[in-house]
N, C-alpha and C positions, 0 to 999 in steps of 0.2 A: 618667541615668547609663549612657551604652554599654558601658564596663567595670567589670565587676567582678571584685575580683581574688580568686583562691581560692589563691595559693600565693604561691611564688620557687622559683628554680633560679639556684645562686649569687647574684650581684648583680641579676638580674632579677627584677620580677616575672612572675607567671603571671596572665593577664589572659582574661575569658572575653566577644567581643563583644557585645550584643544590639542590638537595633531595639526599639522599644515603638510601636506606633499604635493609633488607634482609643479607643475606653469603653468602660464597662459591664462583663460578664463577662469577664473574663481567662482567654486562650488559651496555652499556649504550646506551640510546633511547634517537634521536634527532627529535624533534618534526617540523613539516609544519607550514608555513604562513597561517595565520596571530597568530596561539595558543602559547601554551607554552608546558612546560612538561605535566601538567597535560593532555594534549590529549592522553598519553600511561595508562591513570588508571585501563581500563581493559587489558589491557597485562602485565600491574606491576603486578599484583595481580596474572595474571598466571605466570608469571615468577617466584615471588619469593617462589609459592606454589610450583613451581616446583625445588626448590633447592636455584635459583640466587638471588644474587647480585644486584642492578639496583638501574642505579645513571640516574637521567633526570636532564637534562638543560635545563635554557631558552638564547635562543639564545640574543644575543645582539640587546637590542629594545625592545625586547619584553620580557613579564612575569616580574618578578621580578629584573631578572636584568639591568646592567646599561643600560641609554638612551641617548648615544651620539650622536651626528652630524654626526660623519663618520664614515667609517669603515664598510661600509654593500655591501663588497663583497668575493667572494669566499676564495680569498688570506686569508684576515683575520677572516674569518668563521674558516677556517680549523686551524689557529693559534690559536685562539679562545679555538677550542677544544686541539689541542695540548697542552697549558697552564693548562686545566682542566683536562688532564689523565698525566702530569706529576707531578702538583699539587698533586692529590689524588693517583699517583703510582701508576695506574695501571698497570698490565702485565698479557700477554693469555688472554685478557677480547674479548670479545664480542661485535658487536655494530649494533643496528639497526636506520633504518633512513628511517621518514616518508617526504614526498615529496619534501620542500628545503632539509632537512634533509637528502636526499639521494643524495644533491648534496654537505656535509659535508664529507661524506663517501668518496663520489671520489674525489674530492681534498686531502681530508687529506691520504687517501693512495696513490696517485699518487702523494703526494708531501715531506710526511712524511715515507712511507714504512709501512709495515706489521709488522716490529718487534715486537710490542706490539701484538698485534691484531690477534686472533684464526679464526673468523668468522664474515662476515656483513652479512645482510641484507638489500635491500632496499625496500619499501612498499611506492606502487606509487610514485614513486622517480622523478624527474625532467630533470637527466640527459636520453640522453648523450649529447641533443644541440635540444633546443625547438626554434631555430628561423629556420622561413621556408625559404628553398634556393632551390635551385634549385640540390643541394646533397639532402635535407632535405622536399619533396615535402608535407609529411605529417604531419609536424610542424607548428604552427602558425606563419601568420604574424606578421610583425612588427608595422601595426597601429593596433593592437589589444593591445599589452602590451602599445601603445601612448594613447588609450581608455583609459582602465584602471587606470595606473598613473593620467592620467584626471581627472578621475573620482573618484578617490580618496583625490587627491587635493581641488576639488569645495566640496565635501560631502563626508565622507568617512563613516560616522556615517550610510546614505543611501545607499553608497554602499555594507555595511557589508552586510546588510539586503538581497539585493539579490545577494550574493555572497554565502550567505548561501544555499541558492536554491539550488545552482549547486553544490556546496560543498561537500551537503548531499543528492542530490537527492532529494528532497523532495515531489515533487508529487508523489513521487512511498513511501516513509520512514517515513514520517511521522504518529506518532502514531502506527507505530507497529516496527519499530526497531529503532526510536529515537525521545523521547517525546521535547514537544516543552520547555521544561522547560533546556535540553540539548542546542536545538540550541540557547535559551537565553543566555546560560554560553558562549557560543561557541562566540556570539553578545558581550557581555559586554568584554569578554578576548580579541577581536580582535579590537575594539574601546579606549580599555586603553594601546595600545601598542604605542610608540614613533609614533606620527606624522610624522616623517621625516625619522626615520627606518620603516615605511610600506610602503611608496610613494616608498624610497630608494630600498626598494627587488624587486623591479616589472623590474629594468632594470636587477639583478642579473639572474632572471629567463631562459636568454639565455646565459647567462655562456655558454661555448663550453668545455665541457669534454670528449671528443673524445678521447685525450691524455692520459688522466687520466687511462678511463678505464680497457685498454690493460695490463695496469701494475701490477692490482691484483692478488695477487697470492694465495690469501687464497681462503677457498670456500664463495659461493656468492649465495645466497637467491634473489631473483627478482622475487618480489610477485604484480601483479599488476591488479585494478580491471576495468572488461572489459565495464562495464558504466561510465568511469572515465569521467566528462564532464569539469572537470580541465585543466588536463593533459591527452592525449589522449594515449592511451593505446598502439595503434600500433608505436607513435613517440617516447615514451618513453618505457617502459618495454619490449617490444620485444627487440627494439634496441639496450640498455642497458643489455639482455642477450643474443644479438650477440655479442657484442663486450667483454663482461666478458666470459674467457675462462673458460669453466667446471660449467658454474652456474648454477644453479636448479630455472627453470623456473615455476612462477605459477600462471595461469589467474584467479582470483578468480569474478566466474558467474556471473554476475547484480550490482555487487558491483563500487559503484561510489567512488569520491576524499576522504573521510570522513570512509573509510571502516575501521580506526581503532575503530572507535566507532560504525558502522552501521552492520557492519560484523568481529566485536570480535573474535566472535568464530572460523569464518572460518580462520583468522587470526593465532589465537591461537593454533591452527591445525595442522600447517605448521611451524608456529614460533617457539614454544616450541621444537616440538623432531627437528629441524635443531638444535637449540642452544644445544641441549643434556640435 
Protein backbone atom coordinates (compact mmCIF):
# COMPACT_ATOMS: atom_id res chain seq x y z
CA UNK A 1 0.00 0.00 0.00
CA UNK A 2 2.33 3.14 -1.17
CA UNK A 3 -0.41 5.61 0.06
CA UNK A 4 -1.80 6.12 2.74
CA UNK A 5 -4.22 8.66 3.18
CA UNK A 6 -4.26 10.86 6.51
CA UNK A 7 -6.70 13.64 5.38
CA UNK A 8 -8.52 15.76 2.39
CA UNK A 9 -8.36 19.29 1.58
CA UNK A 10 -11.67 20.06 -0.32
CA UNK A 11 -12.26 17.32 -2.88
CA UNK A 12 -8.80 15.91 -2.37
CA UNK A 13 -7.33 13.57 -0.66
CA UNK A 14 -4.15 14.03 1.44
CA UNK A 15 -2.07 11.13 0.69
CA UNK A 16 1.35 10.26 2.55
CA UNK A 17 3.91 8.19 -0.13
CA UNK A 18 6.10 5.27 1.20
CA UNK A 19 8.46 2.40 -0.31
CA UNK A 20 8.45 -0.77 2.10
CA UNK A 21 11.58 -3.39 1.28
CA UNK A 22 13.41 -5.90 2.77
CA UNK A 23 12.10 -8.36 6.32
CA UNK A 24 12.47 -8.83 9.57
CA UNK A 25 12.81 -5.70 11.91
CA UNK A 26 11.09 -2.86 10.68
CA UNK A 27 12.91 0.48 10.02
CA UNK A 28 11.45 3.53 9.09
CA UNK A 29 13.73 6.54 7.85
CA UNK A 30 12.27 10.22 7.83
CA UNK A 31 13.87 12.13 5.53
CA UNK A 32 15.11 16.41 5.93
CA UNK A 33 13.88 19.43 3.99
CA UNK A 34 13.51 20.19 1.23
CA UNK A 35 14.21 15.81 -0.07
CA UNK A 36 12.17 13.06 0.18
CA UNK A 37 12.68 9.30 0.97
CA UNK A 38 14.89 8.69 -1.45
CA UNK A 39 17.85 10.72 0.57
CA UNK A 40 18.26 7.32 2.86
CA UNK A 41 19.43 5.08 -0.53
CA UNK A 42 22.57 4.56 0.98
CA UNK A 43 21.55 3.54 4.33
CA UNK A 44 18.40 1.41 2.73
CA UNK A 45 20.74 -0.61 1.15
CA UNK A 46 22.76 -1.15 4.52
CA UNK A 47 19.97 -1.55 6.38
CA UNK A 48 18.31 -4.13 4.66
CA UNK A 49 21.87 -6.04 3.78
CA UNK A 50 21.89 -6.10 7.10
CA UNK A 51 18.65 -7.98 8.00
CA UNK A 52 15.77 -5.01 8.07
CA UNK A 53 12.72 -3.96 7.09
CA UNK A 54 12.75 -0.22 5.84
CA UNK A 55 9.66 1.75 4.90
CA UNK A 56 10.64 5.72 3.83
CA UNK A 57 8.23 8.35 3.50
CA UNK A 58 7.86 11.49 2.00
CA UNK A 59 6.65 13.76 4.21
CA UNK A 60 3.49 15.87 3.29
CA UNK A 61 4.55 18.48 0.37
CA UNK A 62 6.97 16.99 -0.50
CA UNK A 63 8.22 13.79 -2.85
CA UNK A 64 5.38 11.88 -4.02
CA UNK A 65 2.97 12.59 -1.78
CA UNK A 66 -0.02 14.67 -1.20
CA UNK A 67 0.37 18.78 -1.68
CA UNK A 68 -1.94 20.53 0.50
CA UNK A 69 -2.21 24.10 1.70
CA UNK A 70 -1.90 23.17 5.34
CA UNK A 71 -0.96 21.17 7.60
CA UNK A 72 2.92 21.80 7.84
CA UNK A 73 3.50 21.58 11.28
CA UNK A 74 4.74 19.49 14.04
CA UNK A 75 1.25 18.46 15.60
CA UNK A 76 0.47 17.01 12.19
CA UNK A 77 3.78 15.68 11.06
CA UNK A 78 3.72 13.47 13.98
CA UNK A 79 -0.07 12.41 12.97
CA UNK A 80 1.11 12.13 9.75
CA UNK A 81 3.40 9.47 10.86
CA UNK A 82 1.19 8.08 13.41
CA UNK A 83 -1.48 7.23 10.57
CA UNK A 84 1.46 5.53 8.52
CA UNK A 85 2.81 2.91 11.44
CA UNK A 86 -0.77 2.05 12.30
CA UNK A 87 -1.78 1.81 8.73
CA UNK A 88 1.10 -0.61 7.91
CA UNK A 89 1.12 -2.22 11.77
CA UNK A 90 3.91 -1.73 12.77
CA UNK A 91 5.37 -2.94 16.22
CA UNK A 92 9.26 -3.05 18.11
CA UNK A 93 10.11 -1.22 14.77
CA UNK A 94 12.77 1.22 14.59
CA UNK A 95 12.98 4.74 13.50
CA UNK A 96 15.43 7.10 12.19
CA UNK A 97 15.13 10.79 11.40
CA UNK A 98 17.28 12.94 9.27
CA UNK A 99 16.93 16.68 10.25
CA UNK A 100 13.07 17.98 10.05
CA UNK A 101 12.83 14.33 10.48
CA UNK A 102 14.36 14.32 13.92
CA UNK A 103 11.79 16.71 14.72
CA UNK A 104 9.14 13.79 13.60
CA UNK A 105 10.85 11.53 16.15
CA UNK A 106 10.30 13.94 19.05
CA UNK A 107 6.87 14.94 18.60
CA UNK A 108 5.76 11.66 17.78
CA UNK A 109 7.20 10.23 20.93
CA UNK A 110 6.52 12.90 23.27
CA UNK A 111 3.10 12.82 22.05
CA UNK A 112 2.43 9.32 20.90
CA UNK A 113 4.68 7.26 23.44
CA UNK A 114 7.14 4.51 22.79
CA UNK A 115 4.89 1.61 22.66
CA UNK A 116 5.50 0.75 19.26
CA UNK A 117 8.89 1.77 18.99
CA UNK A 118 12.38 -0.25 19.97
CA UNK A 119 14.89 2.44 18.96
CA UNK A 120 15.39 6.18 17.37
CA UNK A 121 17.76 7.79 15.95
CA UNK A 122 18.39 11.18 15.11
CA UNK A 123 20.95 12.39 12.38
CA UNK A 124 21.37 15.95 12.38
CA UNK A 125 18.19 16.44 13.66
CA UNK A 126 16.53 19.93 14.31
CA UNK A 127 15.41 19.62 17.62
CA UNK A 128 15.40 20.66 20.61
CA UNK A 129 14.50 24.59 19.89
CA UNK A 130 16.59 26.24 16.94
CA UNK A 131 15.28 29.99 17.74
CA UNK A 132 17.88 32.00 19.45
CA UNK A 133 16.95 33.49 23.05
CA UNK A 134 18.42 34.36 25.31
CA UNK A 135 18.14 30.41 27.12
CA UNK A 136 19.14 29.41 23.48
CA UNK A 137 22.24 31.90 22.77
CA UNK A 138 23.70 29.47 20.34
CA UNK A 139 20.66 29.03 17.97
CA UNK A 140 19.74 31.20 15.07
CA UNK A 141 17.96 34.29 14.93
CA UNK A 142 14.68 35.03 13.90
CA UNK A 143 15.47 37.34 10.81
CA UNK A 144 17.43 34.69 9.41
CA UNK A 145 14.35 31.97 9.01
CA UNK A 146 12.33 35.87 7.82
CA UNK A 147 15.48 35.60 5.08
CA UNK A 148 15.03 32.54 4.02
CA UNK A 149 11.06 32.35 3.74
CA UNK A 150 11.93 35.57 1.74
CA UNK A 151 13.82 34.18 -0.26
CA UNK A 152 12.13 31.32 -1.08
CA UNK A 153 9.17 33.18 -1.91
CA UNK A 154 10.70 35.84 -4.65
CA UNK A 155 12.95 32.60 -6.27
CA UNK A 156 13.12 29.55 -4.65
CA UNK A 157 14.20 27.70 -7.98
CA UNK A 158 17.65 30.25 -7.11
CA UNK A 159 17.55 29.55 -3.65
CA UNK A 160 17.83 25.70 -4.04
CA UNK A 161 20.93 26.42 -5.87
CA UNK A 162 22.85 27.94 -3.01
CA UNK A 163 21.24 26.23 -0.35
CA UNK A 164 22.86 23.25 -1.71
CA UNK A 165 26.22 24.86 -0.99
CA UNK A 166 25.77 24.69 2.49
CA UNK A 167 23.68 21.64 2.50
CA UNK A 168 26.52 19.70 1.26
CA UNK A 169 29.48 21.45 1.82
CA UNK A 170 30.47 21.77 -1.18
CA UNK A 171 33.62 23.56 -1.48
CA UNK A 172 35.24 21.02 0.61
CA UNK A 173 32.58 17.57 -1.29
CA UNK A 174 32.42 18.18 -4.35
CA UNK A 175 33.76 15.70 -6.70
CA UNK A 176 35.14 13.33 -4.11
CA UNK A 177 32.27 12.43 -1.78
CA UNK A 178 29.25 13.85 -3.97
CA UNK A 179 29.21 14.21 -7.78
CA UNK A 180 27.49 16.97 -9.08
CA UNK A 181 25.09 14.81 -10.88
CA UNK A 182 23.80 14.00 -6.98
CA UNK A 183 23.33 17.64 -6.03
CA UNK A 184 21.31 17.95 -9.50
CA UNK A 185 18.81 15.13 -8.10
CA UNK A 186 19.11 16.84 -4.70
CA UNK A 187 18.02 20.56 -7.09
CA UNK A 188 15.36 19.08 -9.19
CA UNK A 189 13.65 16.90 -5.76
CA UNK A 190 13.68 20.12 -3.74
CA UNK A 191 12.23 22.45 -6.61
CA UNK A 192 9.22 19.98 -7.29
CA UNK A 193 8.27 19.94 -3.81
CA UNK A 194 4.70 22.03 -2.88
CA UNK A 195 5.47 25.73 -3.23
CA UNK A 196 3.63 26.48 -0.27
CA UNK A 197 4.86 23.29 1.89
CA UNK A 198 8.56 24.44 1.50
CA UNK A 199 8.03 28.35 2.25
CA UNK A 200 5.37 26.64 5.04
CA UNK A 201 8.56 24.39 6.85
CA UNK A 202 10.74 27.30 7.35
CA UNK A 203 8.53 28.72 10.32
CA UNK A 204 8.18 24.91 11.65
CA UNK A 205 11.92 24.78 12.01
CA UNK A 206 11.85 26.53 15.67
CA UNK A 207 9.27 24.22 16.73
CA UNK A 208 10.33 24.05 20.68
CA UNK A 209 10.82 20.40 21.69
CA UNK A 210 12.19 20.96 24.94
CA UNK A 211 9.07 19.00 26.35
CA UNK A 212 9.26 16.35 24.05
CA UNK A 213 12.49 15.30 24.61
CA UNK A 214 12.68 14.41 28.38
CA UNK A 215 9.96 11.87 27.68
CA UNK A 216 11.91 9.24 25.63
CA UNK A 217 12.31 6.34 27.07
CA UNK A 218 13.84 4.09 24.62
CA UNK A 219 17.59 4.29 23.62
CA UNK A 220 18.40 7.29 21.38
CA UNK A 221 21.10 7.50 18.70
CA UNK A 222 22.22 11.44 18.24
CA UNK A 223 24.53 11.41 15.51
CA UNK A 224 25.44 14.85 14.43
CA UNK A 225 28.01 16.26 11.88
CA UNK A 226 30.41 18.81 13.23
CA UNK A 227 30.60 21.07 9.99
CA UNK A 228 26.82 21.16 9.91
CA UNK A 229 26.54 24.78 8.36
CA UNK A 230 22.47 23.98 8.44
CA UNK A 231 21.88 23.33 11.66
CA UNK A 232 24.69 23.90 14.00
CA UNK A 233 25.96 21.24 15.78
CA UNK A 234 26.36 22.62 19.28
CA UNK A 235 22.49 24.25 19.20
CA UNK A 236 21.17 21.10 18.17
CA UNK A 237 22.98 17.51 18.78
CA UNK A 238 24.76 18.25 21.82
CA UNK A 239 21.62 19.77 23.21
CA UNK A 240 19.37 17.12 22.02
CA UNK A 241 21.76 14.47 23.77
CA UNK A 242 21.61 16.51 27.01
CA UNK A 243 18.21 16.42 27.25
CA UNK A 244 17.63 12.66 25.91
CA UNK A 245 18.44 10.66 28.88
CA UNK A 246 21.00 7.60 28.38
CA UNK A 247 21.52 8.53 24.55
CA UNK A 248 24.63 7.64 22.51
CA UNK A 249 26.18 10.61 21.40
CA UNK A 250 28.10 10.83 18.11
CA UNK A 251 29.94 13.89 16.41
CA UNK A 252 30.72 12.65 13.22
CA UNK A 253 34.31 14.71 12.00
CA UNK A 254 33.87 17.42 8.91
CA UNK A 255 30.73 16.19 8.14
CA UNK A 256 28.16 18.91 7.06
CA UNK A 257 23.91 18.99 6.94
CA UNK A 258 23.95 16.30 3.83
CA UNK A 259 26.08 13.69 5.71
CA UNK A 260 23.58 11.00 4.79
CA UNK A 261 24.80 11.02 1.37
CA UNK A 262 28.44 12.79 1.89
CA UNK A 263 29.46 10.47 4.78
CA UNK A 264 27.27 7.08 4.25
CA UNK A 265 29.55 5.25 5.60
CA UNK A 266 30.58 6.84 8.63
CA UNK A 267 26.80 6.92 9.13
CA UNK A 268 26.38 3.36 8.49
CA UNK A 269 28.93 2.75 11.06
CA UNK A 270 27.13 3.73 13.84
CA UNK A 271 23.54 3.33 12.38
CA UNK A 272 23.58 -0.25 11.66
CA UNK A 273 25.03 -2.22 14.99
CA UNK A 274 22.80 0.67 17.18
CA UNK A 275 19.76 -0.66 15.11
CA UNK A 276 21.17 -4.45 15.83
Amino acid sequence: MPYIPVGKENSAPIEIYNEDHGERRPVVLIHGFPLNGRTWEREERALIAAGHRVITYDRRGFGNSGRPSTGYDYDTFAADLDKLVTALDLRDFDIAGHSMGGGEIARYLGAYGSERVRRAAIISGIPPYLLKTDQTPQAVPQEVFDQIAGALTADRFAYFTEWNKNFFNLDETLGNRISEEVVRDAWNTAVSASPAGTIACVATWHTDFREDLPKIDIPVLVMHGTADRILPIEACGARTHELIKGSEYVPVEGAGHGLCWTHAEEVNEHLVPFLG
